[in-house]
C-alpha positions in Angstrom: -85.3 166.5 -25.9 -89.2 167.3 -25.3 -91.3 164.6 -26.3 -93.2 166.3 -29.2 -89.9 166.7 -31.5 -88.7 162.9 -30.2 -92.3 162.0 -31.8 -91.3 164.4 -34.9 -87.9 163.1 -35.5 -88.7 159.1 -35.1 -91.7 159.4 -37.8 -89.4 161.8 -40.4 -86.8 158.8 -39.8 -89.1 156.3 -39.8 -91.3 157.1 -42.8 -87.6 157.8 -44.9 -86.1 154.5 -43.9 -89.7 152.8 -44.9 -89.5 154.5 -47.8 -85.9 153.1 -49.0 -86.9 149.7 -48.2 -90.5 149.9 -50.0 -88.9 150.9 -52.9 -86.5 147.6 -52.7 -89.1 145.3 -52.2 -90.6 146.7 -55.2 -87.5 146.1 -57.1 -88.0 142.3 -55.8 -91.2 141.7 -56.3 -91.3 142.8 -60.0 -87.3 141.5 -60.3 -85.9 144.1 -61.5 -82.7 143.3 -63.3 -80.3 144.9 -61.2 -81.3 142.8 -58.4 -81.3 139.2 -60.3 -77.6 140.2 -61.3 -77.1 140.7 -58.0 -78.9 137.8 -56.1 -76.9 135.1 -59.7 -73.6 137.1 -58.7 -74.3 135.8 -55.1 -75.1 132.1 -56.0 -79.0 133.1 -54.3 -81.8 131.6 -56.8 -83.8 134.1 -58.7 -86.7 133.6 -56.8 -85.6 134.6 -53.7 -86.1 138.1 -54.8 -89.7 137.5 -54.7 -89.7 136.3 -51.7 -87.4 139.2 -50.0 -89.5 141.5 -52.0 -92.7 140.8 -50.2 -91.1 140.8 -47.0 -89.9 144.0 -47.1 -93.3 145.3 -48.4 -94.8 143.8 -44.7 -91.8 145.0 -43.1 -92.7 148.2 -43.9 -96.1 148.1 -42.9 -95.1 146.8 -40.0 -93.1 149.8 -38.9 -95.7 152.1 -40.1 -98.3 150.5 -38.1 -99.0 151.6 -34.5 -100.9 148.9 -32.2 -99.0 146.3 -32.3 -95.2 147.1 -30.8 -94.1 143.4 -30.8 -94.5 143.4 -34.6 -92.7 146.4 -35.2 -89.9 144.7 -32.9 -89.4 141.5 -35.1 -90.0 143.9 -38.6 -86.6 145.7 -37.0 -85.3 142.8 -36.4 -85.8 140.9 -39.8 -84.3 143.9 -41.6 -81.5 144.1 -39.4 -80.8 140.3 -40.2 -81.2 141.3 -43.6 -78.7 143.8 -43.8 -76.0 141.5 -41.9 -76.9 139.0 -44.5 -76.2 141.2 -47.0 -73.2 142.2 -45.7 -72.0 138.2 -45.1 -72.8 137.6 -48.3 -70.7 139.7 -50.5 -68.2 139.2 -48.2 -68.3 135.7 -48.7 -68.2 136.2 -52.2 -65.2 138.4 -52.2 -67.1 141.1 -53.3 -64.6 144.5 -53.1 -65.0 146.9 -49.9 -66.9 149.4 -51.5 -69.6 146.6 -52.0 -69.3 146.0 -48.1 -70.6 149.2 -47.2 -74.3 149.6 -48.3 -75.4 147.5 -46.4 -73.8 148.5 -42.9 -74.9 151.7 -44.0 -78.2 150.9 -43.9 -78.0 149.0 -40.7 -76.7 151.7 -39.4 -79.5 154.0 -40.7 -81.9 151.7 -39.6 -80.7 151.7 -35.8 -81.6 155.6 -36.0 -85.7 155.0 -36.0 -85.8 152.3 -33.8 -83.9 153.8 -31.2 -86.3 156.7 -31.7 -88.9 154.8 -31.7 -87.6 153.3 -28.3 -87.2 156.4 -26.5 -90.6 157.6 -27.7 -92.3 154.6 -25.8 -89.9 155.4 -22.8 -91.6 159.0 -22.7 -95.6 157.4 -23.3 -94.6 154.4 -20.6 -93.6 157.0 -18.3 -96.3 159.6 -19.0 -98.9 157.1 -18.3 -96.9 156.0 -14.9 -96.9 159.6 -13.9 -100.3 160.3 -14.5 -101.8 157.1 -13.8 -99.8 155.6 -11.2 -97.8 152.4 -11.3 -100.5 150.0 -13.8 -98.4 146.7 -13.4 -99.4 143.7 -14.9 -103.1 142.8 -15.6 -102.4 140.0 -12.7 -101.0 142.3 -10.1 -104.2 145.2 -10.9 -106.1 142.0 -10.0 -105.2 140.7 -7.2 -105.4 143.8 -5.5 -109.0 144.2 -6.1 
């Protein structure tokens, strides 16, 4: 695939699955009814909506953002744990199978950008190795000067 529609297809996936979970931590942060029947049915306090709520709002800006790659990281990360929690959770409840499947759904939708976005820093890494030459680590550069 040439680099320019990797780029392309990692921010149409990205900016779609930042989307979906923008507009769930607004349902958390201003507790919208469907999701305090949800987090009661699940034996979670109310106000753990708030809480997920924001972090999905910084989740997203965290996978929108482009300096700093370790934070995107742990943002896929946390929403991944998220979604498995989800999943544990109505599970553990006995919730029904349909109920099950949002959420691997979504972990399965969210596997899409990063591994985009994974493959799109494999191209840049290798980009700058070809027309740079090998950079190494900031100690190695040193030491041979």
């Amino acid at each position: 695939m040439k680099p320019k529609t990797l780029t392309t297809l990692y921010w149409v996936f990205t900016v779609i699955f930042a989307l979906l979970i923008f507009l769930d931590g607004i349902g958390g942060v201003t507790r919208q009814q469907a999701g305090i029947d949800a987090l009661k049915h699940l034996g979670y306090p109310v106000y753990f909506l708030t809480i997920a709520g924001v972090a999905r709002l910084l989740a997203v800006v965290a996978l929108l953002q482009t300096k700093f790659k370790v934070i995107k990281e742990w943002a896929f990360a946390g929403i991944a744990i998220n979604f498995v929690c989800a999943l544990a959770s109505r599970a553990f409840v006995g919730d029904s199978f349909g109920l099950l499947i949002p959420p691997v759904i979504m972990l399965a939708f969210l596997f899409i950008p990063y591994t985009l976005w994974k493959k799109v820093e494999g191209v840049k890494q290798s980009h700058r190795e070809k027309n740079f030459g090998y950079m190494g680590d900031s100690q190695t550069a040193k030491s041979y000067e």
